[in-house]
N, C-alpha and C positions, 0 to 999 in steps of 0.2 A: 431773879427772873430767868425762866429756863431761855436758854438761845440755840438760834438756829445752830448745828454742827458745819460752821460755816469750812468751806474748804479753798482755802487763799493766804496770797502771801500779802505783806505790806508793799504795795505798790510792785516792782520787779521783780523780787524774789518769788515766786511762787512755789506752793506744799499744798499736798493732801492730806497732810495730816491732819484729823478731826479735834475738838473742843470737848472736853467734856460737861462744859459747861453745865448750867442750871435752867431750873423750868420755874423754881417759886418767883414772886416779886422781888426787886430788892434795886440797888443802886446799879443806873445804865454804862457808867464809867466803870466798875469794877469786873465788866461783862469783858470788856473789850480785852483784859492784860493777858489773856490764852489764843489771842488772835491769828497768831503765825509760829506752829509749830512746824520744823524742817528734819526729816529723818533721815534724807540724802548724804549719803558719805560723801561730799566733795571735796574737794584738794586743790585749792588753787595755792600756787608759792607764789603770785605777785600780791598778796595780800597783809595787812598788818595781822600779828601771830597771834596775839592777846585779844581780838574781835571790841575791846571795847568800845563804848559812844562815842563818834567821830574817826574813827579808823576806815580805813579804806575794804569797799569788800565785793566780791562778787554775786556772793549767794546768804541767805541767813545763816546756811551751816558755818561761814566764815564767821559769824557773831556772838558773844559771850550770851546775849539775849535772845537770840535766833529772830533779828530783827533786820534785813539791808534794806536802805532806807534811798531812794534814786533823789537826788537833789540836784540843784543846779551846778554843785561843785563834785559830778560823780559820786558814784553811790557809796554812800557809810554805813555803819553800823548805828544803829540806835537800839532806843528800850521804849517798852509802852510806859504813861505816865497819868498822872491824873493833875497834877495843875506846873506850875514854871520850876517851882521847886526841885522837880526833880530832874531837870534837864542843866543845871547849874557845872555840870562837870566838861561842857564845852561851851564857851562865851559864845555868846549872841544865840542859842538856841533856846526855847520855850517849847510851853506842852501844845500839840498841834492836833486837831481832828481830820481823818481824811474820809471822806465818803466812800466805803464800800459798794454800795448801790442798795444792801438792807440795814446795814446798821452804819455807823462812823466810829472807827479808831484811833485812838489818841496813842501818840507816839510823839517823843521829843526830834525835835527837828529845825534846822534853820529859820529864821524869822526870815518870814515873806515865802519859804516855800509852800505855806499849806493847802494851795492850787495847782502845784507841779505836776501832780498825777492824779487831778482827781477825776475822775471818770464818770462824768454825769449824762453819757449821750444813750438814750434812750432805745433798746431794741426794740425795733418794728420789724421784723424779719416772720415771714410766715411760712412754715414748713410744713408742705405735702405731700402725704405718701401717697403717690401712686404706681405702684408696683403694676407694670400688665406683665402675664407671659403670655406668649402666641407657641401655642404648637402646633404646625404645617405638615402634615403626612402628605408627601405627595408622593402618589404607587402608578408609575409608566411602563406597566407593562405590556411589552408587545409581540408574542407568538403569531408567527408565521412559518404558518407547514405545507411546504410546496412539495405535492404528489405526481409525479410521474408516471405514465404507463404507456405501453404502446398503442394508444389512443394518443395520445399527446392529451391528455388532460390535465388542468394544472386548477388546485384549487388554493387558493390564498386567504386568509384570514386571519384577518388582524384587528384586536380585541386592544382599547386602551380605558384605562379604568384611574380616573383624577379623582382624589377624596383632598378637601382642605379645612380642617376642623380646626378651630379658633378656640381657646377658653381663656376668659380675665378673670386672674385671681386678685385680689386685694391681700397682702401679707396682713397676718394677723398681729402683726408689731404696734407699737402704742403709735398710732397716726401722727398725734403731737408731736412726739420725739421719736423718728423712725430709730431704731436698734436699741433704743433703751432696754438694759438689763440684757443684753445681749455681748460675752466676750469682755474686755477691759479689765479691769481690773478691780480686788476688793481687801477689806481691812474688816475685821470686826476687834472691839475694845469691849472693856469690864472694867469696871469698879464701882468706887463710893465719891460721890463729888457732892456738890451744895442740896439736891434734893433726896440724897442719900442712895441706895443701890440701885446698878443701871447697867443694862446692857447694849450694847448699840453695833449694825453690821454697814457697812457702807458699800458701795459700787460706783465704779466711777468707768466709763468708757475710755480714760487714758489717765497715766498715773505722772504727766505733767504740763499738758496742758490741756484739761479737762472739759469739756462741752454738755457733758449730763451725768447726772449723779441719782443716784437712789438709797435711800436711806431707808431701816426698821430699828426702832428703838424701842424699850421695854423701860417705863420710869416706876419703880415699885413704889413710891409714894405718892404715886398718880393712878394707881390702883392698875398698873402694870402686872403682866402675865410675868409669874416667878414656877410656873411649871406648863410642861406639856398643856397643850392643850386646842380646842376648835374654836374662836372669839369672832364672834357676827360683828361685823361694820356699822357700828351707831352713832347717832349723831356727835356720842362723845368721842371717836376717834377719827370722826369727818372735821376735827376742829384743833389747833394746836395749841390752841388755849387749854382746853380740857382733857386731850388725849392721855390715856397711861401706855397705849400701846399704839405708837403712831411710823405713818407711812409717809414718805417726803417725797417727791422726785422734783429736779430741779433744772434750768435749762441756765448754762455760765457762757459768758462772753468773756474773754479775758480775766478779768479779776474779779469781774461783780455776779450775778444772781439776776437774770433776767426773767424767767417764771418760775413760778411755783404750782406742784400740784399736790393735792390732798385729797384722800376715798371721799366716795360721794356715799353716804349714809343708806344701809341696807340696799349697797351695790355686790355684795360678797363676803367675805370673812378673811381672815388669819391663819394659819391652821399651825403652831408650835409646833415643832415634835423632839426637840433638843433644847434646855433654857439653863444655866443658873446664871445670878444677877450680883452685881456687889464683885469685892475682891474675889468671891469664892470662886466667881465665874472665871477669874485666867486662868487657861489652859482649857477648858473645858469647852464641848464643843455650844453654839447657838444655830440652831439649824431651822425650818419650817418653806411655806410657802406660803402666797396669796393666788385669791385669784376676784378680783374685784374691779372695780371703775374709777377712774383717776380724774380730778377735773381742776383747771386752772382756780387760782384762788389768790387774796390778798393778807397777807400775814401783819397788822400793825402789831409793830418792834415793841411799843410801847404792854400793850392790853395783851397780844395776840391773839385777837379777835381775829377769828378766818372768815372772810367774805370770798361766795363765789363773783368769779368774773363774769359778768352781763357776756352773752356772746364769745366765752372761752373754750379754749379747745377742751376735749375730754372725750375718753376712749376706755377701752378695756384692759388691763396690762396682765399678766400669770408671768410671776416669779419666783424661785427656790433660790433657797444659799443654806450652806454648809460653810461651816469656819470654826476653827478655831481662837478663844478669844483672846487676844494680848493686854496688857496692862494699858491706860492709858497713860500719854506719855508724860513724862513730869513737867512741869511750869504751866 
């Protein structure tokens, strides 16, 4: 099953680094083992040196598995798992699932901690752009020319001229998520993973504790774009079930995925103008823009049926990127 490119750590530790996950069907426990990749060169010297399960750690770069795991005995190192068996190399730990907010990941971890940090409260938070500007001309000018002569004549005038003109603009920003695609920062990846060649560019408005994200991905066995080109908004790419060439943007609270948005169908197009897909594509640049209509939506983990949202926000958004593409990372 292809997966979201989710961008999160196990509990504490947080990374942007993306998944390259898959789009066909298949097993939802073997999704999760790419869940927390950390690119961060960090250094901590109060830490065990060897990172393995049960070691002490501050961040996942301190982890053999690139996994710190927050428990009720300070944070360790762990590994993802799929059932108890493979949690055996520190007594009394088992395989444990933690709710990410879209999917749940299984990682070995102490018995009875598998509630420690699960983060199931619910954003209700509604954000409004309203942008006013006021521009205020105000011109006081006041000439006075006092004439003299030997009449004693004195003539005075004085002219005052007030102009105050208003105008409200609305920024043309994605209303939803004011500044999306706007500054932050971005990654784009290349290769060959479970649906075979793909290219994928990211944006994140902060490169550690991130609050919106914007994704384009090109799945060539999903009848993804593998050259230049101009691709209209159809209901197959308003859907993430179907998409070969799909749009994401995402609104995060701490570690989990609080919305989702997906084009609304013959809202705009794509437009490529740089692509290759697969291995061939690192180094190579992925370039294009959009300019189309974005609208909240329901992704089930399961099917990946997208449903819009009854009364969901949704807006206009025009985006470009240029990048060069990097491998994706290993594990």
């Amino acid at each position: 099953m292809r997966r979201f490119s989710y961008i999160f750590s196990i509990l504490l530790a947080l990374s942007w680094v993306p998944d390259l996950g898959c789009k066909a069907d298949g097993d939802s426990g073997d999704a999760d083992t790419d869940a927390d990749t950390d690119t961060d060169a960090d250094t901590d010297t109060d830490t065990d040196a060897d990172g393995e399960m049960g070691d002490t750690c501050n961040n996942s770069g301190d982890c053999k598995d690139n996994v710190c795991l927050s428990t009720t005995d300070g944070k360790k190192c762990t590994k993802p798992c799929t059932d108890d068996g493979d949690c055996t190399a520190v007594s009394g730990w088992t395989c444990q699932g933690f709710d990410t907010g879209s999917e749940t990941v299984y990682v070995c971890a102490p018995t009875g901690d598998a509630d420690t940090d699960a983060d199931t409260d619910a954003d209700t938070d509604t954000d409004t752009d309203a942008d006013t500007d006021t521009d205020t001309d105000t011109d006081a000018d006041t000439d006075t020319d006092t004439d003299t002569d030997t009449d004693t004549d004195t003539d005075t005038d004085t002219d005052t001229d007030t102009d105050t003109d208003t105008d409200t603009d609305t920024d043309a920003d994605f209303s939803c998520q004011p500044g999306m695609g706007q500054g932050g920062v971005s990654i784009t990846y290349a290769g060959t993973g479970d649906d075979g060649d793909t290219v994928q560019h990211y944006w994140l408005d902060d490169d550690t504790a991130p609050t919106m994200e914007l994704d384009v991905q090109s799945w060539v066995n999903w009848n993804g774009p593998t050259a230049p080109g101009n691709f209209p908004i159809t209901a197959t790419e308003a859907s993430f079930e179907t998409c070969g060439l799909c749009i994401l943007a995402y609104e995060i609270s701490g570690e989990n995925y609080t919305k989702v948005y997906m084009p609304v169908a013959g809202s705009g197009s794509v437009e490529i103008t740089a692509i290759t897909t697969g291995d061939a594509g690192v180094g190579q640049t992925f370039a294009g823009n959009f300019n189309l209509t974005l609208q909240e939506v329901t992704i089930d983990e399961t099917t990946l049926v997208t449903t819009p949202v009854a009364g969901g926000c949704s807006d206009s958004l025009n985006f470009s990127w240029s990048a060069t593409a990097e491998a994706f990372p290993e594990g």
